[in-house]
C-alpha positions, 0 to 999 in steps of 0.5 A, spaced: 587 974 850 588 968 846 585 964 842 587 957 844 586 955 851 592 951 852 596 957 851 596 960 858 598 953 861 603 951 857 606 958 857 606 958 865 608 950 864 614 951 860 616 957 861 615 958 852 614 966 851 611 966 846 607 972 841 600 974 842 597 969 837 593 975 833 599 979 832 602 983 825 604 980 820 611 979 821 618 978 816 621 972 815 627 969 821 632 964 820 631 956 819 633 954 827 629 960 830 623 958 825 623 951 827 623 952 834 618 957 833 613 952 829 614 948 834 613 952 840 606 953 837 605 947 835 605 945 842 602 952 845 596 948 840 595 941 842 594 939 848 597 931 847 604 933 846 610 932 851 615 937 847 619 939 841 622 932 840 615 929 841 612 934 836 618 935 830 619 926 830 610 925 831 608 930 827 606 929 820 602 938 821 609 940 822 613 936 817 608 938 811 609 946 813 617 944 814 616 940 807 612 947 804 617 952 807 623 948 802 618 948 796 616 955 796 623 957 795 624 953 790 617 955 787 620 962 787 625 960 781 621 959 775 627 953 772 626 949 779 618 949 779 618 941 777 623 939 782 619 943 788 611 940 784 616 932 785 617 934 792 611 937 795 607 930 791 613 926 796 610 931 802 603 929 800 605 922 800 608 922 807 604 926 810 597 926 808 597 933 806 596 937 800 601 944 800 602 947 793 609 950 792 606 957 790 602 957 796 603 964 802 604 961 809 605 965 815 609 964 821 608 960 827 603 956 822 600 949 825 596 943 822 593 938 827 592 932 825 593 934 819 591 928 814 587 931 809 588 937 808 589 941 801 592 948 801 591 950 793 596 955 789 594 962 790 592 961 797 594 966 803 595 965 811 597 969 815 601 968 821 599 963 827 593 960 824 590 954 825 588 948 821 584 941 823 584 935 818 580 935 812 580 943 811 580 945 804 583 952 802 580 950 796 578 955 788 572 956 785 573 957 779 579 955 773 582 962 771 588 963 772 590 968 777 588 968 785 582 963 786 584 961 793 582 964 799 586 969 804 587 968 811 589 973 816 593 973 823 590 968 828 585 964 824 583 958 826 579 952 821 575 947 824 574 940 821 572 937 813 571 945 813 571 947 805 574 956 804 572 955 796 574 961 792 578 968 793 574 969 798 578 973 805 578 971 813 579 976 817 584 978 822 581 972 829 576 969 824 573 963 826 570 957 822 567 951 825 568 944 822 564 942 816 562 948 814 562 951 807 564 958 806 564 962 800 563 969 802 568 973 806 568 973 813 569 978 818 575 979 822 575 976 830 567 973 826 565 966 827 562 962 820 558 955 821 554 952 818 552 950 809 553 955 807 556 959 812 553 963 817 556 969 819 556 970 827 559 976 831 561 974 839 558 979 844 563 984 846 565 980 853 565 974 848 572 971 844 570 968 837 573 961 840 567 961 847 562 963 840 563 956 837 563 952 843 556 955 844 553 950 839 556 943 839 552 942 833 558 946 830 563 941 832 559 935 829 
């Protein structure tokens, strides 16, 4: 079962043969076969796009992470550190998304929408996440060292929420928009609400039908 409801129909669509978006956190692949696999999940994702071209010309979610992927790297050589800050600001600027360098991004990552978003320096997401606008992965504190949040496999946040501290989110966690979470939250758990509440989905219940039980969690 996967989380977004899009998938099955796009896959049946398209013929995409995509992973199971809850997967194990998996190495890295080379730039082409990277692209494409952004973009099939990107697509695999929003129900508005048409296809690759669409989405790598339109998508300001993609051109953020494609803009981190490059700055990361630099990120890793300690005399390029300036250079890949100067870039990421260009980044922001363009697309309305903050990704610090030194931040951790899985594969198959996506940001819809996009604008708004900030993803401090020590923060971890794993593969095939999900962000919509205006979340912040945020810290809570000014020591140095790790402050931002962890994300596992197959997360999903939903809109305005704020994840604030070096806090983790379990493998399929779900947060609702505009919530405020400063505590861990269980894998395959859904967390709404200021401050958060933990909610765990029936066993015949996915944490995606567990939010869209409570329309309040989408306001």
């Amino acid at each position: 079962m996967t989380t977004f409801s899009t998938a099955e129909a796009y896959r049946a669509k398209a013929g995409v043969n995509l992973a199971p978006l809850v997967t194990q956190r998996q190495g890295r692949v080379g730039f082409v076969a990277g692209v494409l696999e952004d973009l099939d999940a990107a697509i695999e994702r929003d129900p508005a796009a048409t296809g690759r071209l669409q989405m790598a010309l339109v998508s300001p979610g993609l051109h953020a992470i494609w803009s981190h992927r490059l700055t990361h790297q630099l990120w890793q050589r300690p005399s390029l550190r300036l250079p890949a800050r100067l870039l990421s600001n260009v980044a922001r600027a363009v697309t309305g998304v903050e990704i610090h360098p030194g931040a951790s991004i899985g594969r198959r990552f996506f940001i819809d929408h996009g604008m708004g978003v900030v993803i401090g320096e020590t923060a971890e997401i794993g593969d095939d996440c999900m962000l919509y606008n205006s979340v912040n992965l945020g810290g809570r504190s000014l020591a140095k060292g790790k402050r931002h949040p962890t994300l596992g496999n197959g997360v999903t946040i939903g809109s305005g929420a704020r994840v604030l501290g070096a806090i983790t989110l379990g493998d399929g966690a779900q947060v609702g928009a505009n919530a405020v979470v400063v505590k861990d939250v269980p894998a395959n758990a859904v967390a709404v609400g200021i401050p958060a509440q933990v909610r765990i989905p029936g066993p015949d219940q996915s944490p995606t039908d567990a939010m869209y039980d409570d329309p309040a969690v989408w306001i």
